[in-house]
N, C-alpha and C positions, 0 to 999 in steps of 0.2 A: 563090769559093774564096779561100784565104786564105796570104798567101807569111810566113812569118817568116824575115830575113836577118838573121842573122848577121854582120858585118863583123869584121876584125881590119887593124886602122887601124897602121903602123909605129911604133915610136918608138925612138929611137937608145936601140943596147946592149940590144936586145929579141932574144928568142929566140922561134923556131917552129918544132918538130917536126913537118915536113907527115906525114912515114910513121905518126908516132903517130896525129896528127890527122885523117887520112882511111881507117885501119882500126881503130884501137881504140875514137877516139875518138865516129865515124858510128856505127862499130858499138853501141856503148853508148846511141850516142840513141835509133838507130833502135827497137835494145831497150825502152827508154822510154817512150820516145813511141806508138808503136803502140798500144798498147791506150787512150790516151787521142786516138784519131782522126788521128792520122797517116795522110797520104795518097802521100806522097812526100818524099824525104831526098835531097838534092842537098850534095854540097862542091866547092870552087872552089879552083883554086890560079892565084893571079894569075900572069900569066909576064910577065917584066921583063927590060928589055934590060939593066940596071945594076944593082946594090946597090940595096936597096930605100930609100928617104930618108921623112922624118919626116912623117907623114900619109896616106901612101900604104897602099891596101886590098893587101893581100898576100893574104887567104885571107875564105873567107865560104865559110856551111853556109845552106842553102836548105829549109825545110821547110813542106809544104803542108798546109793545115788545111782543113775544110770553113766552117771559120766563126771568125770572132773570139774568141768566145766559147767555142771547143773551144779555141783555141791558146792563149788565154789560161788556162782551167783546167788542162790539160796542164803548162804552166808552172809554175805557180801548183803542179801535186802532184810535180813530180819534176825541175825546175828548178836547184834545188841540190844535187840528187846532179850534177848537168850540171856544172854549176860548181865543183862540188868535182874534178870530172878540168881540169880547165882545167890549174893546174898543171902537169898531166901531159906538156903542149906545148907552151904559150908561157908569155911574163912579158907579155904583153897582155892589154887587158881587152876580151871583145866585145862589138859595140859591136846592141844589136839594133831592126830597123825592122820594123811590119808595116803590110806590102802587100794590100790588092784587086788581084785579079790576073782581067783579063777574056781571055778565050778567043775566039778568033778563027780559024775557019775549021776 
């Protein structure tokens, strides 16, 4: 299986809409992404003892793929409709990693 993260890395005088970002924003992926092999949509809202400072992961979306190569095309067909709500929540840019993710137990 296959993790794609999402990060959103802080940077002074940035803005994040978590309320946006974790119902309109999942919601639309989820929409998305499904028919091109989505298996699971996770978001993350980092909790912080302070004001968040310059570098720090604030928020990340978690999506599971059966294969590289399905998360890759998925991307690849419907990516920057994604990108174009970004706007819609923060002035960050996401930052994205994909993971092998092994199963245990």
């Amino acid at each position: 299986m296959l993790r794609v993260i999402g990060f959103y890395r802080w940077s002074d005088d940035a803005s994040f809409d978590h309320e946006y970002y974790n119902s309109k924003h999942m919601h639309l992926t989820h929409e998305l992404l499904t028919p091109y092999g989505l298996i699971r949509l996770e978001s993350d809202r980092y909790l912080l003892s302070a004001a968040p400072v310059k570098g720090q992961i604030i928020a990340a979306s978690n999506a599971y793929f059966p294969s590289i190569s399905t998360a890759q095309a998925a991307l690849s067909a419907v990516g920057h409709l994604l990108m174009e709500d970004v706007k819609n929540y923060t002035t960050l840019k996401p930052e994205l990693h994909f993971v092998d993710v092994f199963e245990h137990g």
